[in-house]
mmCIF file as gemmi writes it, N, C-alpha and C atoms, coordinates in Angstrom:
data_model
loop_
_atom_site.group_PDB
_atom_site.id
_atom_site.type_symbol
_atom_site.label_atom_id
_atom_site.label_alt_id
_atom_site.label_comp_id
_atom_site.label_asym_id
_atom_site.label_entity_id
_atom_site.label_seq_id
_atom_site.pdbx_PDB_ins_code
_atom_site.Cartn_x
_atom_site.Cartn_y
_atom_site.Cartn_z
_atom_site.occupancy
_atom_site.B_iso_or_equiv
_atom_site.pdbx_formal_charge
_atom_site.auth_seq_id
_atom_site.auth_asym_id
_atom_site.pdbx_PDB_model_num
ATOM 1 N N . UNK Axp A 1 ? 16.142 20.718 -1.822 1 0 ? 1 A 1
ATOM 2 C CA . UNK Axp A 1 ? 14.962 19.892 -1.959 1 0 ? 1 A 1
ATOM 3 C C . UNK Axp A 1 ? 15.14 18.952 -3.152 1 0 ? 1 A 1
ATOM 4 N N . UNK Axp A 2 ? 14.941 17.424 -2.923 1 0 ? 2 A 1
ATOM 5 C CA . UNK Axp A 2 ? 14.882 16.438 -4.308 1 0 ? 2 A 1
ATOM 6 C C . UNK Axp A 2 ? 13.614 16.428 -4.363 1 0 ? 2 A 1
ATOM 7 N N . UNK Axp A 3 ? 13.258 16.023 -5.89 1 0 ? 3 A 1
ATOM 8 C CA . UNK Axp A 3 ? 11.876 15.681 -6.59 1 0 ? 3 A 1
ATOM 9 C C . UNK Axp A 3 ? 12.201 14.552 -6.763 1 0 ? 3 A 1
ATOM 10 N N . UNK Axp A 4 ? 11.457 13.219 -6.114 1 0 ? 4 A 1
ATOM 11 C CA . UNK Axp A 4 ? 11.891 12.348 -6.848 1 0 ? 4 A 1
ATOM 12 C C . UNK Axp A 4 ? 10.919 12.042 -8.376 1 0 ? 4 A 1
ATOM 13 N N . UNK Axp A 5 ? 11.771 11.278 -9.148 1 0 ? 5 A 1
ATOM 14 C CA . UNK Axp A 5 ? 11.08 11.829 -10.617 1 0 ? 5 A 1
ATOM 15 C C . UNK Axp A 5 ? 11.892 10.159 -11.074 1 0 ? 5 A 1
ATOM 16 N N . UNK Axp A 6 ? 10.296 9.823 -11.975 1 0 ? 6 A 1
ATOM 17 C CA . UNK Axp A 6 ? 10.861 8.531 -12.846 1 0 ? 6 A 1
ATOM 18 C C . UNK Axp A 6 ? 10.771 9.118 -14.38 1 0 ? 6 A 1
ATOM 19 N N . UNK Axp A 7 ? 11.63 8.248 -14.947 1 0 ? 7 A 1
ATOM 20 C CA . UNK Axp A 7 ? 11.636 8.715 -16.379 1 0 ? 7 A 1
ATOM 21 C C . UNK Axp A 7 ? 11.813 7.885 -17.27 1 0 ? 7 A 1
ATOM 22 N N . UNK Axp A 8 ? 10.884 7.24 -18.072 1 0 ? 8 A 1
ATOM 23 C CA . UNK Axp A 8 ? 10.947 5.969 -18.473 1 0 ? 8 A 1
ATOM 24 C C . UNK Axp A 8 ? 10.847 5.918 -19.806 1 0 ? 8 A 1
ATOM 25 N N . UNK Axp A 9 ? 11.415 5.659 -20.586 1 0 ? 9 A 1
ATOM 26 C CA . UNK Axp A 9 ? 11.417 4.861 -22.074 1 0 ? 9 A 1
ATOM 27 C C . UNK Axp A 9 ? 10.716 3.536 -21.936 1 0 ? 9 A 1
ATOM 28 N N . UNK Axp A 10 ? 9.62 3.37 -21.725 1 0 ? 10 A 1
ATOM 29 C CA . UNK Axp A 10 ? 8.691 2.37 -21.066 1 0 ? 10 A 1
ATOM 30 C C . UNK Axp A 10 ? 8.681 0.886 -22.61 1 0 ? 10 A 1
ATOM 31 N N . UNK Axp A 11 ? 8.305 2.154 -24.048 1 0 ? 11 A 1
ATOM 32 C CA . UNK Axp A 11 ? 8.143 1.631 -25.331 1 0 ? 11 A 1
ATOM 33 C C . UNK Axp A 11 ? 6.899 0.182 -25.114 1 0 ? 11 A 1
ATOM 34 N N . UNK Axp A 12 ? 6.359 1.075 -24.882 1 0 ? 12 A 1
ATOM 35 C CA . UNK Axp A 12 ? 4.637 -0.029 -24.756 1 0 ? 12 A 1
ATOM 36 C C . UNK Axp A 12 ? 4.097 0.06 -22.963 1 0 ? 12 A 1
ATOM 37 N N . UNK Axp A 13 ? 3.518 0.623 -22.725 1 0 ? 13 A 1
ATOM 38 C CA . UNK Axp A 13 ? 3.286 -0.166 -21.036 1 0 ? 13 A 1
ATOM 39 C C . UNK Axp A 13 ? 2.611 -1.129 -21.062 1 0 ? 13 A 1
ATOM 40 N N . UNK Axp A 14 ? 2.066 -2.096 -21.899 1 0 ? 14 A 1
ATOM 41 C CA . UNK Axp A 14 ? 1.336 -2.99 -21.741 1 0 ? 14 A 1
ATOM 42 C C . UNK Axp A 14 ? 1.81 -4.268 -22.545 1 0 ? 14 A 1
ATOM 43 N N . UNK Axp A 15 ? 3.387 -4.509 -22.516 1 0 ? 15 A 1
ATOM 44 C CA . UNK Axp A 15 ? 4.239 -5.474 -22.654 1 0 ? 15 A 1
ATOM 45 C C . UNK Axp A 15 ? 5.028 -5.567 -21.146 1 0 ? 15 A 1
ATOM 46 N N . UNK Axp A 16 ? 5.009 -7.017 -21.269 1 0 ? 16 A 1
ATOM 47 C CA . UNK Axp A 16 ? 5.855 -7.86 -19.916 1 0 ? 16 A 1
ATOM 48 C C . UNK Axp A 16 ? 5.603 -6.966 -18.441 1 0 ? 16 A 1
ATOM 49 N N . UNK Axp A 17 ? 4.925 -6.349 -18.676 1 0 ? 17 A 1
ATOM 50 C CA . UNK Axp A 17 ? 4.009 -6.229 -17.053 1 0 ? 17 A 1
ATOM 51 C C . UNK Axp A 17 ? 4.47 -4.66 -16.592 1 0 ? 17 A 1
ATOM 52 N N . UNK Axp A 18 ? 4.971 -4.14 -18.068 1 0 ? 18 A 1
ATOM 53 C CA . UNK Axp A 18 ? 5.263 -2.88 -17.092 1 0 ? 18 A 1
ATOM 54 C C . UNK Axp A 18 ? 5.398 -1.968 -16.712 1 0 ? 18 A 1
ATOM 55 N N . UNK Axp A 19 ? 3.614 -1.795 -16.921 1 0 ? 19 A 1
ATOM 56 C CA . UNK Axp A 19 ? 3.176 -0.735 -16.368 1 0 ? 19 A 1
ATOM 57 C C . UNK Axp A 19 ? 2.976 -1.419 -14.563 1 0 ? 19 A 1
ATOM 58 N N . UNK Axp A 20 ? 2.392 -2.234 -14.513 1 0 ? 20 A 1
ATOM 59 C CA . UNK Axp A 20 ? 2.921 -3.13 -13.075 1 0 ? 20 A 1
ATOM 60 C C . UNK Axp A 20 ? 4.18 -2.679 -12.376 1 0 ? 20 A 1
ATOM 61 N N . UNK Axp A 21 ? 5.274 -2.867 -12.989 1 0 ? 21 A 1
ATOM 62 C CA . UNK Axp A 21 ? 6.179 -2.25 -12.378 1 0 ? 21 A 1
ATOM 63 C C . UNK Axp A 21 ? 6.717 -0.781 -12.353 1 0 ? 21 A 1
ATOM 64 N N . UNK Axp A 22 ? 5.823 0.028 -13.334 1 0 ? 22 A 1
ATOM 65 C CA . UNK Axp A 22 ? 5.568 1.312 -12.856 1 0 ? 22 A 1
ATOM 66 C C . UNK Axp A 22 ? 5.181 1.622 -11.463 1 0 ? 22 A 1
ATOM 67 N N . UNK Axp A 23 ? 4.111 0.985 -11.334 1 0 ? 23 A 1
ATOM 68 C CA . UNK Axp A 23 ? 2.966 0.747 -10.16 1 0 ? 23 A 1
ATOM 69 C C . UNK Axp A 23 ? 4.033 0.343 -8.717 1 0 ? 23 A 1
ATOM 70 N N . UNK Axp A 24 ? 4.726 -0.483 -8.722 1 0 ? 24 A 1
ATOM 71 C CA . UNK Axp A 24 ? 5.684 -0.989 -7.754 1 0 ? 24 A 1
ATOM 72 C C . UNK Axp A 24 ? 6.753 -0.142 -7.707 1 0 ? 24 A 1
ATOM 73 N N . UNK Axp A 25 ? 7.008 0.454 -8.508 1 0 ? 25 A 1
ATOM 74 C CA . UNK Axp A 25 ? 8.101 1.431 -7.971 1 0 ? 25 A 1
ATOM 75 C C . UNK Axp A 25 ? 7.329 2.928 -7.574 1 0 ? 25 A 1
ATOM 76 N N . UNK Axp A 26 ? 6.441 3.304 -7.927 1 0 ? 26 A 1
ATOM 77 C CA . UNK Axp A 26 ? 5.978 4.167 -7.411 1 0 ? 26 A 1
ATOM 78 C C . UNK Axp A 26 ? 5.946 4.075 -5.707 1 0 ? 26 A 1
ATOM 79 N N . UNK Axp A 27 ? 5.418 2.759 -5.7 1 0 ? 27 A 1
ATOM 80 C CA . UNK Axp A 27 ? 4.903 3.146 -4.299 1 0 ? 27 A 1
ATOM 81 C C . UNK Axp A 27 ? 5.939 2.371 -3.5 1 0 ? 27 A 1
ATOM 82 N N . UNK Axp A 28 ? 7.234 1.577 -3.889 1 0 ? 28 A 1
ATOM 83 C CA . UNK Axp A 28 ? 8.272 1.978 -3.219 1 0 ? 28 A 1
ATOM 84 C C . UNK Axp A 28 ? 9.342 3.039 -3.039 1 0 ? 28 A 1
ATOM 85 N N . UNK Axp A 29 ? 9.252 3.769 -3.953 1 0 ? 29 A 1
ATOM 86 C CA . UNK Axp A 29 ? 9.966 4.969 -3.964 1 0 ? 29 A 1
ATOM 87 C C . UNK Axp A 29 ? 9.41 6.628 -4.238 1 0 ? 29 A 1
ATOM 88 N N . UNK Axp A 30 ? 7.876 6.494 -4.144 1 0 ? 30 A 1
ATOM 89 C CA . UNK Axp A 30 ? 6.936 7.686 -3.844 1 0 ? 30 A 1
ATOM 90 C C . UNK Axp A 30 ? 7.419 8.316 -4.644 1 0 ? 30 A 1
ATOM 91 N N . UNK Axp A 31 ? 7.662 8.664 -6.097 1 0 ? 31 A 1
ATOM 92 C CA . UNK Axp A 31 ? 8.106 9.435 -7.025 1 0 ? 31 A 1
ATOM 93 C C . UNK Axp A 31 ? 6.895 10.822 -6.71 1 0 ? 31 A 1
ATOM 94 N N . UNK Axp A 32 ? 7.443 11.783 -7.503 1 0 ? 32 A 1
ATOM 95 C CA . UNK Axp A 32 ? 6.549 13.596 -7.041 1 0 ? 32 A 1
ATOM 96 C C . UNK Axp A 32 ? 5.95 13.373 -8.443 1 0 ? 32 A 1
ATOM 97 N N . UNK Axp A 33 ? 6.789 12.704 -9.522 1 0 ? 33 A 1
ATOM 98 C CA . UNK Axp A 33 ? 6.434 12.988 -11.205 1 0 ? 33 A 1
ATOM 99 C C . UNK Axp A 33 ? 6.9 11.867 -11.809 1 0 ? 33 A 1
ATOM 100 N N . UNK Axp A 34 ? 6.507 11.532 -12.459 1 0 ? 34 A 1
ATOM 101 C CA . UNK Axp A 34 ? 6.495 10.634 -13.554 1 0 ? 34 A 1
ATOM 102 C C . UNK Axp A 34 ? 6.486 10.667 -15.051 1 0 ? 34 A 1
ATOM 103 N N . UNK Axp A 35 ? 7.698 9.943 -15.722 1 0 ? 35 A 1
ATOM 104 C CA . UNK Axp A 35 ? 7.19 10.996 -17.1 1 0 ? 35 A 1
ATOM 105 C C . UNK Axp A 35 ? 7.436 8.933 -17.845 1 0 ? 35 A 1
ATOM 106 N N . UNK Axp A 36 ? 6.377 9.219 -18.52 1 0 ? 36 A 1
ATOM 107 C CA . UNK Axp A 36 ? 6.453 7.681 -19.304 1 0 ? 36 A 1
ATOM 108 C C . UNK Axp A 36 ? 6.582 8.089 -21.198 1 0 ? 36 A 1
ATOM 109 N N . UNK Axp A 37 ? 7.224 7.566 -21.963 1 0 ? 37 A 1
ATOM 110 C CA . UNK Axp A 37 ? 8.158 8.086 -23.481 1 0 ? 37 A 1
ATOM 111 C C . UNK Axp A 37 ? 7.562 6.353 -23.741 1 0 ? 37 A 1
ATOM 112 N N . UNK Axp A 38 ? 7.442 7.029 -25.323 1 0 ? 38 A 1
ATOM 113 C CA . UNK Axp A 38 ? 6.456 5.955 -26.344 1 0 ? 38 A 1
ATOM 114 C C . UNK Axp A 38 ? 6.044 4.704 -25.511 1 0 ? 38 A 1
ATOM 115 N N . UNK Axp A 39 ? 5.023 5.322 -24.825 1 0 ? 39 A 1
ATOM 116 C CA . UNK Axp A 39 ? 3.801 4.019 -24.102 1 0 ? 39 A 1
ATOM 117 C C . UNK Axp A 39 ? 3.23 3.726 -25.091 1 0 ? 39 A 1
ATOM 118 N N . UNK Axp A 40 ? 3.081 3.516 -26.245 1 0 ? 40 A 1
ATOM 119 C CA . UNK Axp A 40 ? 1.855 3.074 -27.621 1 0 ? 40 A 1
ATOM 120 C C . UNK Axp A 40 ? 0.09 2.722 -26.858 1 0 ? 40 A 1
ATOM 121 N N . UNK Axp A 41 ? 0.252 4.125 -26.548 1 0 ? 41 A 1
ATOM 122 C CA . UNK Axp A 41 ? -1.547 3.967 -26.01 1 0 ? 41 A 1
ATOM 123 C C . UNK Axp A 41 ? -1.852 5.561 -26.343 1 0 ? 41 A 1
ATOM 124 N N . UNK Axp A 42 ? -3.605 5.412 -26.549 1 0 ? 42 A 1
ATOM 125 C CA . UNK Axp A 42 ? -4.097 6.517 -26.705 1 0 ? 42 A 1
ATOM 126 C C . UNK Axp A 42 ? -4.073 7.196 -26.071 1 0 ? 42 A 1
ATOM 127 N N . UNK Axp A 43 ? -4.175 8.798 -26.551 1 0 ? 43 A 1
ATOM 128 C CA . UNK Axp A 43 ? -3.952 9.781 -25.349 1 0 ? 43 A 1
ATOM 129 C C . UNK Axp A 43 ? -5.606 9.548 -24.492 1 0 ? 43 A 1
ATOM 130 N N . UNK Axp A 44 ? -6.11 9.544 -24.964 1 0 ? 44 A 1
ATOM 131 C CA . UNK Axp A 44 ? -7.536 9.505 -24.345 1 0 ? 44 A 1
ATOM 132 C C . UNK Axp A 44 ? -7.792 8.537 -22.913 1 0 ? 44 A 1
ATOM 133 N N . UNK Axp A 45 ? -6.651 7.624 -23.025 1 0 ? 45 A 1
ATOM 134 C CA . UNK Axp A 45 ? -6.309 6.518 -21.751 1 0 ? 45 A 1
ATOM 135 C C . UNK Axp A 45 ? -5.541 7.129 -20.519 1 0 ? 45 A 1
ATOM 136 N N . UNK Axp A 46 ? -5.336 8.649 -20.605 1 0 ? 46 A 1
ATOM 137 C CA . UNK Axp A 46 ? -3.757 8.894 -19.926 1 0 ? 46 A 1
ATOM 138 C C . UNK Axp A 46 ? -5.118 8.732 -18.537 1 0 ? 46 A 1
ATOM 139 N N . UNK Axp A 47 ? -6.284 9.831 -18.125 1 0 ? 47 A 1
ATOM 140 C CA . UNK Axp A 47 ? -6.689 9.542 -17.174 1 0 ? 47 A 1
ATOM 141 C C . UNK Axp A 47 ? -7.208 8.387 -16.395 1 0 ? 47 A 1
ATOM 142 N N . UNK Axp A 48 ? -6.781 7.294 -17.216 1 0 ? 48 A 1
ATOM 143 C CA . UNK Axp A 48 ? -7.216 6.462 -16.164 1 0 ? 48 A 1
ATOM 144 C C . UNK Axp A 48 ? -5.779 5.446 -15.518 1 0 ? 48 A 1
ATOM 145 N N . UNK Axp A 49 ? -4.869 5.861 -16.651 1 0 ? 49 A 1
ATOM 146 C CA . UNK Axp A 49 ? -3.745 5.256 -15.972 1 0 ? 49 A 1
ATOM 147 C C . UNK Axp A 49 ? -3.098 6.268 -14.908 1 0 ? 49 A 1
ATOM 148 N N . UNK Axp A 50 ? -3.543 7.821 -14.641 1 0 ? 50 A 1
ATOM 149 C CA . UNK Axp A 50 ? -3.41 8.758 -13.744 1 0 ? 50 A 1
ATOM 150 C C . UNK Axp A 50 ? -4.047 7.898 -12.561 1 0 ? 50 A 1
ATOM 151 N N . UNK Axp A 51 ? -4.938 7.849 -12.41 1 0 ? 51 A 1
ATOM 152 C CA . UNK Axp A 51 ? -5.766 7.008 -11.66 1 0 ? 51 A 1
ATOM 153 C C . UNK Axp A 51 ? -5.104 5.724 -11.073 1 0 ? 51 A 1
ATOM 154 N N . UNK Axp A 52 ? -4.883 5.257 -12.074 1 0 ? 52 A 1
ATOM 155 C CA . UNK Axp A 52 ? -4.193 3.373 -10.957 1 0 ? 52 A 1
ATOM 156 C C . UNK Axp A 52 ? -3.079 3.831 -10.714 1 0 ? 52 A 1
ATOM 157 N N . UNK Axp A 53 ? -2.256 4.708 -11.075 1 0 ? 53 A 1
ATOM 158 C CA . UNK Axp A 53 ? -1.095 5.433 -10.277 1 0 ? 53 A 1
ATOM 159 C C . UNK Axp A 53 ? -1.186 6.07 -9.038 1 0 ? 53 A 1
ATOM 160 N N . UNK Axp A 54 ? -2.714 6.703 -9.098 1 0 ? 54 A 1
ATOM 161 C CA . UNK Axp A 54 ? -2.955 7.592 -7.854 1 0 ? 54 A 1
ATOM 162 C C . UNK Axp A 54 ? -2.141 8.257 -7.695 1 0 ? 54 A 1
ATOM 163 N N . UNK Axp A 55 ? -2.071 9.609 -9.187 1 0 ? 55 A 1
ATOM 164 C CA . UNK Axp A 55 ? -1.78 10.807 -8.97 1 0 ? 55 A 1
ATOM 165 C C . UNK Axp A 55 ? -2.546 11.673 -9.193 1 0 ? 55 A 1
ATOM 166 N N . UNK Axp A 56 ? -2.206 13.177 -9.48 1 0 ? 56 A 1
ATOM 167 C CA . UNK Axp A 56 ? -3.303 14.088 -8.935 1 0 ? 56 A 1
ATOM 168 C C . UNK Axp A 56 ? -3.848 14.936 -10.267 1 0 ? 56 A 1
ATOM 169 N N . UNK Axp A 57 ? -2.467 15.1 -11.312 1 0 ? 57 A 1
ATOM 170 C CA . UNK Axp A 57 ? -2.69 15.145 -12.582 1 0 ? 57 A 1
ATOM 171 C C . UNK Axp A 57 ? -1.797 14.643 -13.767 1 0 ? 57 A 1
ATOM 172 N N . UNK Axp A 58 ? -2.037 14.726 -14.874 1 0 ? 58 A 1
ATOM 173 C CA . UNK Axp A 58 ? -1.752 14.094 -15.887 1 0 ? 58 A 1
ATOM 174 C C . UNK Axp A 58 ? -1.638 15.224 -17.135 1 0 ? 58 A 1
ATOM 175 N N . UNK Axp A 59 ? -0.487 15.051 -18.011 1 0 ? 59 A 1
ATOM 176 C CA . UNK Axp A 59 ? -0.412 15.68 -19.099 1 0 ? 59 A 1
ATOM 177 C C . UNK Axp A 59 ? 0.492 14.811 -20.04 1 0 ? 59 A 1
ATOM 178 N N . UNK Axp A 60 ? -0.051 15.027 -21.703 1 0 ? 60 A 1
ATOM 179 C CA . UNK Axp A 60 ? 0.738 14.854 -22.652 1 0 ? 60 A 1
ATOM 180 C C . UNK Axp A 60 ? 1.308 16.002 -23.405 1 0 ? 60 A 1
ATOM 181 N N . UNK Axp A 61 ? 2.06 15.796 -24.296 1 0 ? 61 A 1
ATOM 182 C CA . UNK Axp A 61 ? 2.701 16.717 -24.973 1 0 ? 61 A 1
ATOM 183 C C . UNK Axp A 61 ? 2.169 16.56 -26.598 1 0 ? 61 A 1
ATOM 184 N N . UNK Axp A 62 ? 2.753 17.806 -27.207 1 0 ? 62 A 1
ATOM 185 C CA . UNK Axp A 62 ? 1.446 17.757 -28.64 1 0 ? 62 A 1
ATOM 186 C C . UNK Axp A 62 ? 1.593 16.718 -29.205 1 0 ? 62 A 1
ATOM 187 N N . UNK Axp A 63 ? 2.357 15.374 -29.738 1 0 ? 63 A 1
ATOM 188 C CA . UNK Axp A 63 ? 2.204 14.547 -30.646 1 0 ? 63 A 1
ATOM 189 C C . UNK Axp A 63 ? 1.857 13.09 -29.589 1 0 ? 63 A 1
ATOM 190 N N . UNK Axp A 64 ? 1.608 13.463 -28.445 1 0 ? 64 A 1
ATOM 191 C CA . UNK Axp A 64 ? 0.929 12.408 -27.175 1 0 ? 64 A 1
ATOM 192 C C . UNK Axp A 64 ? 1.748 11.178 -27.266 1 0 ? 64 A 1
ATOM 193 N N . UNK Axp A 65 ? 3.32 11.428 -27.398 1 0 ? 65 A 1
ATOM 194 C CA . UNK Axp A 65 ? 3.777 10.231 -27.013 1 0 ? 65 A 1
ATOM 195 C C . UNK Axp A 65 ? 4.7 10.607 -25.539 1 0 ? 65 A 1
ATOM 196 N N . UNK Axp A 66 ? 4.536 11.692 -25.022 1 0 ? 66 A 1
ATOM 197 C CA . UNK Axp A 66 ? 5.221 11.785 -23.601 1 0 ? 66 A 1
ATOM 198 C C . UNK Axp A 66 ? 3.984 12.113 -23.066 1 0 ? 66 A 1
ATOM 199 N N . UNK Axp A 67 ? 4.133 11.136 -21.818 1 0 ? 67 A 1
ATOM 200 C CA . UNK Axp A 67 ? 2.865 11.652 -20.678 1 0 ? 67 A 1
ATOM 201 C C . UNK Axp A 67 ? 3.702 11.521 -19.647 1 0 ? 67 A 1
ATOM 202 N N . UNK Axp A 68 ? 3.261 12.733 -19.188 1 0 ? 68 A 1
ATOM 203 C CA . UNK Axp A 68 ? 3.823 13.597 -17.403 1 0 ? 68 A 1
ATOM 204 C C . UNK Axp A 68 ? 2.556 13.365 -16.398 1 0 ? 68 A 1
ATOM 205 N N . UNK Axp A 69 ? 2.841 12.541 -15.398 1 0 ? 69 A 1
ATOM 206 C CA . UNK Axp A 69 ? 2.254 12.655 -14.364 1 0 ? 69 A 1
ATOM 207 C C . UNK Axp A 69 ? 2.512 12.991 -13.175 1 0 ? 69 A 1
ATOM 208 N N . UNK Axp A 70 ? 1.842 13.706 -12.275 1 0 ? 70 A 1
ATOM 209 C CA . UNK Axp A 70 ? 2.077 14.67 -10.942 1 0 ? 70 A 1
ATOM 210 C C . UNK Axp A 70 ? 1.712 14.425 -9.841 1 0 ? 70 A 1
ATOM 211 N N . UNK Axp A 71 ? 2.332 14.48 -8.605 1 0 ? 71 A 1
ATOM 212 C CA . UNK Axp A 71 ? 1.054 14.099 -7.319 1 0 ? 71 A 1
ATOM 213 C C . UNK Axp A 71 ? 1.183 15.134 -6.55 1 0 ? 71 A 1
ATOM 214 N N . UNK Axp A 72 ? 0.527 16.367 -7.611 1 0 ? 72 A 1
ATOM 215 C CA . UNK Axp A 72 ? -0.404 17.712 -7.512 1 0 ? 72 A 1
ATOM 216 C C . UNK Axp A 72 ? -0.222 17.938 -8.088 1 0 ? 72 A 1
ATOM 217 N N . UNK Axp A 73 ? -1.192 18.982 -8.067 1 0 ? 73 A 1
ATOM 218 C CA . UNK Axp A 73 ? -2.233 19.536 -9.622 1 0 ? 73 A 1
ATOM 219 C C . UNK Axp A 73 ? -0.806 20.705 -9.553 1 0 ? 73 A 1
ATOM 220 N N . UNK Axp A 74 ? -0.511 21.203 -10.822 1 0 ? 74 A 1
ATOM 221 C CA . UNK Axp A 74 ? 0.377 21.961 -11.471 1 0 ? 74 A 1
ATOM 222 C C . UNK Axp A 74 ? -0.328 22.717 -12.419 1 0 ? 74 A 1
ATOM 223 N N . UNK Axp A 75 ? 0.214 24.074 -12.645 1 0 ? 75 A 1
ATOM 224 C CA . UNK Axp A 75 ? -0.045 25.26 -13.078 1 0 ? 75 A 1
ATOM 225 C C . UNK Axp A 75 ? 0.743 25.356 -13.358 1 0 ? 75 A 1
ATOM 226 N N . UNK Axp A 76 ? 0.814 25.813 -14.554 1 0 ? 76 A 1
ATOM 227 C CA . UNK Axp A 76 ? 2.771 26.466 -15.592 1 0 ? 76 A 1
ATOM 228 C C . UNK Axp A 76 ? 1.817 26.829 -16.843 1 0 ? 76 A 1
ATOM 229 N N . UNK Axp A 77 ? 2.766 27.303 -17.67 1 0 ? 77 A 1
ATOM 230 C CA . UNK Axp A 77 ? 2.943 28.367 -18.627 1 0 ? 77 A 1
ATOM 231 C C . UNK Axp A 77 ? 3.879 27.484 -20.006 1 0 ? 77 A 1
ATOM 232 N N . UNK Axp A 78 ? 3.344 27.046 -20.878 1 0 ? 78 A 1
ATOM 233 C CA . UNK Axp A 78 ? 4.02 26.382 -22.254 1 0 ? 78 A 1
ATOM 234 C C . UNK Axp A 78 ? 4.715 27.725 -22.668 1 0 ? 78 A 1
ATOM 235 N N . UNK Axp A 79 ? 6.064 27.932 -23.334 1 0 ? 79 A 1
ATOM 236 C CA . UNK Axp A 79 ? 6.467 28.657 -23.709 1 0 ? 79 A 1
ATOM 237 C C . UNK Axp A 79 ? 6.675 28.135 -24.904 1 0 ? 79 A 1
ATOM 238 N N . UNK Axp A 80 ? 7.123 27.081 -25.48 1 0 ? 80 A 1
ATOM 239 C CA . UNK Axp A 80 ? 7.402 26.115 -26.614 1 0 ? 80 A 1
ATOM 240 C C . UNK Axp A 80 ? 7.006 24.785 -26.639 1 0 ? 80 A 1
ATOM 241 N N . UNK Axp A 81 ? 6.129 24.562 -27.701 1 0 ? 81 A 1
ATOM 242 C CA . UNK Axp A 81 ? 6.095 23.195 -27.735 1 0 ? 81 A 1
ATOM 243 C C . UNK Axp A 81 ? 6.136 22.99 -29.376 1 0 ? 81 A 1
ATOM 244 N N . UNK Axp A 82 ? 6.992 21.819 -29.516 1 0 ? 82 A 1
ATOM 245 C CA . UNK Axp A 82 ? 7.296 20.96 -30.521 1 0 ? 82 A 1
ATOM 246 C C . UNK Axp A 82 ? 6.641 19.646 -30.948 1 0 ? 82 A 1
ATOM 247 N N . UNK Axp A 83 ? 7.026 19.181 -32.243 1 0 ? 83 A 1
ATOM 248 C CA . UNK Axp A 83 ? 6.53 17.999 -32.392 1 0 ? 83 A 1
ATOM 249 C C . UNK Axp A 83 ? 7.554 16.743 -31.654 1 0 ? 83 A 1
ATOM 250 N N . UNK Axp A 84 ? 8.791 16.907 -31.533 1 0 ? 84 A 1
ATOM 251 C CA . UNK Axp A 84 ? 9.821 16.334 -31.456 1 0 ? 84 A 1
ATOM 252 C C . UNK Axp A 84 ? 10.574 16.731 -29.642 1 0 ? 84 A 1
């Protein structure tokens, strides 16, 4: 079984359009997960960019510069988390 999975060093989504082309590759290539690395946005924004993605959930990690998104809701178990 593949997951397809994007993984992006994005470093802003809201320079040169692209979180837009987040958006366009999603829905040409139906990714399962999404993980976006220093987007410079508040964590408090992740649900609504869950939303124009139209996935099912959304998570950051403790210092909220990785956000993981899912298209389904996920259940797991943190065993470690870091700042780094």
């Amino acid at each position: 079984m593949m997951i397809k999975t994007l993984i992006w060093n994005i470093w802003s989504v809201n320079t040169q359009q692209a979180f837009r082309r987040v958006i366009n590759m999603k829905k040409g290539h139906n990714f399962f997960v999404i993980a976006l690395m220093e987007h410079f946005q508040k964590a408090r924004h992740i649900q609504r960019y869950r939303r124009r993605l139209n996935m099912e959930s959304a998570f950051t990690n403790l210092n909220r510069k990785i956000w993981l998104f899912f298209d389904v809701v996920v259940e797991w178990e943190l065993i470690v988390e870091t700042n780094q």
